[in-house]
BALOBA-1460 file (C-alpha; in Angstrom, 3 decimals):
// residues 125
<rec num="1" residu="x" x="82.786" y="-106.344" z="-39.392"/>
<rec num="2" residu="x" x="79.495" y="-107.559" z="-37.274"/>
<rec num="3" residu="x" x="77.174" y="-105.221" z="-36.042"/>
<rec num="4" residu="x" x="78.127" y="-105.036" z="-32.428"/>
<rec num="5" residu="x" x="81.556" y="-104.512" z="-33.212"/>
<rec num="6" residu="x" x="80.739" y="-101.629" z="-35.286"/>
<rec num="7" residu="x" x="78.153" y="-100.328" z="-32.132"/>
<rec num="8" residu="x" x="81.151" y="-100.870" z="-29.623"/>
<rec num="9" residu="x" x="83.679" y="-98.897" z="-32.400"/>
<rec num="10" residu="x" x="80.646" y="-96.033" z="-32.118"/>
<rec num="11" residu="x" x="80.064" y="-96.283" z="-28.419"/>
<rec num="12" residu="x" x="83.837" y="-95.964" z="-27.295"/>
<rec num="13" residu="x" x="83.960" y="-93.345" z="-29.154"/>
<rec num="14" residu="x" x="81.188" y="-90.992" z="-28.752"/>
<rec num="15" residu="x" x="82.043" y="-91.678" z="-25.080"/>
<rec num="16" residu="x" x="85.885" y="-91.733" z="-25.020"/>
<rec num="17" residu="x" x="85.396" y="-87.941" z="-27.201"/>
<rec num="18" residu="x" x="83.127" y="-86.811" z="-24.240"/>
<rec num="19" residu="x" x="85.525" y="-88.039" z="-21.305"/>
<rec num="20" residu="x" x="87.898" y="-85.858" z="-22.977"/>
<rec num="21" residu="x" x="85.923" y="-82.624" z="-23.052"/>
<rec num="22" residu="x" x="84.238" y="-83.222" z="-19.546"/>
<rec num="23" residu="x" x="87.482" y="-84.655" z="-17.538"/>
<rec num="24" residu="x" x="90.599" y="-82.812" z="-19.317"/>
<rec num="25" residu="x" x="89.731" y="-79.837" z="-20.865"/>
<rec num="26" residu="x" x="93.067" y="-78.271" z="-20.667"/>
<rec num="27" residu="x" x="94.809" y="-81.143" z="-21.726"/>
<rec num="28" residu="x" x="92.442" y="-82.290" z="-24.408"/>
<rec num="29" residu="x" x="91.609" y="-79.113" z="-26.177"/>
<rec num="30" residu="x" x="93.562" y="-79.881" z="-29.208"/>
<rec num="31" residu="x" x="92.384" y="-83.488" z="-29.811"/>
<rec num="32" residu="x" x="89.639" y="-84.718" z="-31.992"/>
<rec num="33" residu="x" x="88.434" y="-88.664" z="-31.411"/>
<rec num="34" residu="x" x="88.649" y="-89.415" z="-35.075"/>
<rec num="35" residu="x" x="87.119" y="-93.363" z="-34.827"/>
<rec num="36" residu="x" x="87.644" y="-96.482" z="-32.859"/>
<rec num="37" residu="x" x="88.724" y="-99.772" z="-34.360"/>
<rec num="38" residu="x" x="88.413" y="-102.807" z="-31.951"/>
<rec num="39" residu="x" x="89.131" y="-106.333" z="-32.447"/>
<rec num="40" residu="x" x="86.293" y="-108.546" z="-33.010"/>
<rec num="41" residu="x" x="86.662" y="-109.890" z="-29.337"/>
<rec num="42" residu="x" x="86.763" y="-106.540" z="-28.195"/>
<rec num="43" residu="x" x="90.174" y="-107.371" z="-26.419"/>
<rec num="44" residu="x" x="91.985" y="-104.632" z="-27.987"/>
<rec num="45" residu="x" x="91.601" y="-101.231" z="-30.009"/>
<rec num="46" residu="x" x="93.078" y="-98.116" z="-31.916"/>
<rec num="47" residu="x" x="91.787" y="-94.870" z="-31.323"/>
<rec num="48" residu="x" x="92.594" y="-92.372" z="-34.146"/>
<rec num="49" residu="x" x="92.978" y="-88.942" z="-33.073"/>
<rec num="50" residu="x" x="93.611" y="-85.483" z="-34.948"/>
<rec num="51" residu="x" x="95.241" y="-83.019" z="-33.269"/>
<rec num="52" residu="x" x="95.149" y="-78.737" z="-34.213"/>
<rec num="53" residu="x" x="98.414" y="-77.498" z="-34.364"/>
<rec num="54" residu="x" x="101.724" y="-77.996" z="-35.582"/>
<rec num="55" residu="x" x="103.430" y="-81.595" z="-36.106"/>
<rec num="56" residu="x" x="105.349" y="-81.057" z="-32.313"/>
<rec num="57" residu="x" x="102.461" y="-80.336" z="-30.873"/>
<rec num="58" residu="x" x="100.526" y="-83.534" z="-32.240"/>
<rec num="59" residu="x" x="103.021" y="-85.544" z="-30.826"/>
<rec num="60" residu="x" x="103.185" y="-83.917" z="-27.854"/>
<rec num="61" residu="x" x="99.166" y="-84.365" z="-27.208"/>
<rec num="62" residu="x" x="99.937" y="-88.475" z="-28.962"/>
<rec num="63" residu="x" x="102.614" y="-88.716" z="-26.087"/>
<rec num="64" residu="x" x="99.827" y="-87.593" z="-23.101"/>
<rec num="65" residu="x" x="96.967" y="-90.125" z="-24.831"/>
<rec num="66" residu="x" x="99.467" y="-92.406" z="-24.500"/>
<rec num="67" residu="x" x="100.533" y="-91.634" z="-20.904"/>
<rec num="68" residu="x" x="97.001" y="-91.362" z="-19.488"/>
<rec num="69" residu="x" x="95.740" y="-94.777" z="-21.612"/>
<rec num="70" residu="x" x="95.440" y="-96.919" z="-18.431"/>
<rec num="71" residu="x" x="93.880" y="-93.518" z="-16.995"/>
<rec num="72" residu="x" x="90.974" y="-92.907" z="-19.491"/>
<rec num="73" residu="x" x="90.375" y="-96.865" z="-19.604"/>
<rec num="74" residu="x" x="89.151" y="-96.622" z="-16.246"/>
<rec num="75" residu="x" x="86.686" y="-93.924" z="-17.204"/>
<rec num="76" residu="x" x="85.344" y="-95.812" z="-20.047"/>
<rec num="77" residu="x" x="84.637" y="-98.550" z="-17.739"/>
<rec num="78" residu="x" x="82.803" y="-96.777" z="-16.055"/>
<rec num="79" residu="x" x="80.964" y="-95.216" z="-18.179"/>
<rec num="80" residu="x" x="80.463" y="-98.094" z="-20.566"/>
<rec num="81" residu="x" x="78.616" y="-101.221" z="-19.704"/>
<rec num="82" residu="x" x="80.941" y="-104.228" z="-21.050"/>
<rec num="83" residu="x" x="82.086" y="-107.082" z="-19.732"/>
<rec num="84" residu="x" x="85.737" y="-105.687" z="-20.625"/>
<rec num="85" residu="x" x="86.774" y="-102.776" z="-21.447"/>
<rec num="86" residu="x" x="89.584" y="-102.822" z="-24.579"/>
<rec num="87" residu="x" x="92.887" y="-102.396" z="-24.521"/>
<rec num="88" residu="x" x="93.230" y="-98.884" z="-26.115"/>
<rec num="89" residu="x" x="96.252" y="-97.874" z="-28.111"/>
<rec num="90" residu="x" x="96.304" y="-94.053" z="-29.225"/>
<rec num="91" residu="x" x="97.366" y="-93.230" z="-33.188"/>
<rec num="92" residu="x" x="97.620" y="-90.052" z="-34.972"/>
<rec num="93" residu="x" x="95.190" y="-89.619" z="-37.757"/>
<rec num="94" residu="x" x="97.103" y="-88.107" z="-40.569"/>
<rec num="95" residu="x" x="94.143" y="-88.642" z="-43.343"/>
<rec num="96" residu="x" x="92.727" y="-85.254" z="-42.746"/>
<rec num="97" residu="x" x="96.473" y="-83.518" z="-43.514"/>
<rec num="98" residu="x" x="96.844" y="-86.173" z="-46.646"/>
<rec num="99" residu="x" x="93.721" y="-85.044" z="-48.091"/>
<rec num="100" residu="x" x="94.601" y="-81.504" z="-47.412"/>
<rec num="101" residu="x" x="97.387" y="-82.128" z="-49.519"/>
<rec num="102" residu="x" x="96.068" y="-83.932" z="-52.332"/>
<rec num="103" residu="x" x="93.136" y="-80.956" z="-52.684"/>
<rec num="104" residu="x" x="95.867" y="-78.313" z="-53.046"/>
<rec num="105" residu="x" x="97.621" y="-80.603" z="-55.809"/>
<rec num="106" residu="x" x="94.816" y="-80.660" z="-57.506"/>
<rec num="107" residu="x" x="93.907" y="-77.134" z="-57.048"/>
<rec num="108" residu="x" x="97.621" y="-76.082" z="-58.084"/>
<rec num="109" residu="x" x="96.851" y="-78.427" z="-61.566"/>
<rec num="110" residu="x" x="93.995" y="-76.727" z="-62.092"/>
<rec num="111" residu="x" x="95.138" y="-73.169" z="-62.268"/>
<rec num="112" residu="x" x="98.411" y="-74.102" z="-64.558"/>
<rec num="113" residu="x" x="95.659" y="-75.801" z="-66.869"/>
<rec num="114" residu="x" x="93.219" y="-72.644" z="-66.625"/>
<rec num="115" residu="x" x="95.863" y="-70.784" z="-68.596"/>
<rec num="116" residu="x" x="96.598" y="-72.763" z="-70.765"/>
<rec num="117" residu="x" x="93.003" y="-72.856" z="-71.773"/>
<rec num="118" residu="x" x="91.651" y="-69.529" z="-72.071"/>
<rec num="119" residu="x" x="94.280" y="-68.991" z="-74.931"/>
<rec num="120" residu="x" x="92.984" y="-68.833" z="-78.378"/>
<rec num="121" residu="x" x="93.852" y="-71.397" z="-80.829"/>
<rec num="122" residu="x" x="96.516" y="-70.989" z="-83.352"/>
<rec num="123" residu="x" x="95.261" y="-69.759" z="-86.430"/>
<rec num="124" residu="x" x="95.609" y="-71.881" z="-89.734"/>
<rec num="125" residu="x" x="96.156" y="-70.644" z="-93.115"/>
């Protein structure tokens, strides 16, 4: 990935994350910019968002994104100097939940080990 794609991937975000907070704060108070991926020719993109709140509710606030995408384009563009603007498509983030799960795995191994390891030894004869 070239520098001024990564820059772009920065700069839509930082700036999408603030349109949210200044223009919808109602609407937006659940939803957490994540990152921005665009494509090398900055044509199109994927904004990953986290949202607080039960799985209904995250799609619920993934349904809006998606409603107002044409909406919160047009603020980019003019907040963001580009020639053009990408094409923004809105997906849920899920990496935060999977590695939510994975920690309480592991923290559910480690207290069936702990256990098992404070017990002394069997004695020989």
């Amino acid at each position: 990935m070239s520098t001024r794609t990564l820059r772009v991937n920065e700069l839509l975000q930082r700036e999408l994350s603030g349109l949210l907070r200044r223009e919808y704060q109602v609407e937006a108070t659940a939803i957490t910019v994540i990152g921005v991926e665009v494509t090398p020719d900055l044509a199109e993109g994927r904004v990953f968002v986290a949202v607080t709140g039960d799985e209904a509710r995250a799609e619920d606030r993934l349904r809006w994104l998606r409603r107002h995408a044409a909406e919160l384009r047009f603020g980019l563009g003019r907040r963001v100097e580009l020639r053009h603007i990408p094409v923004l498509s809105y997906v849920l983030d899920t990496a935060t939940a999977r590695g939510n799960q994975v920690l309480s795995v592991l923290d559910e191994i480690a207290r069936q080990e702990k256990p098992a390891a404070s017990e002394p030894p069997p004695a020989t004869p």
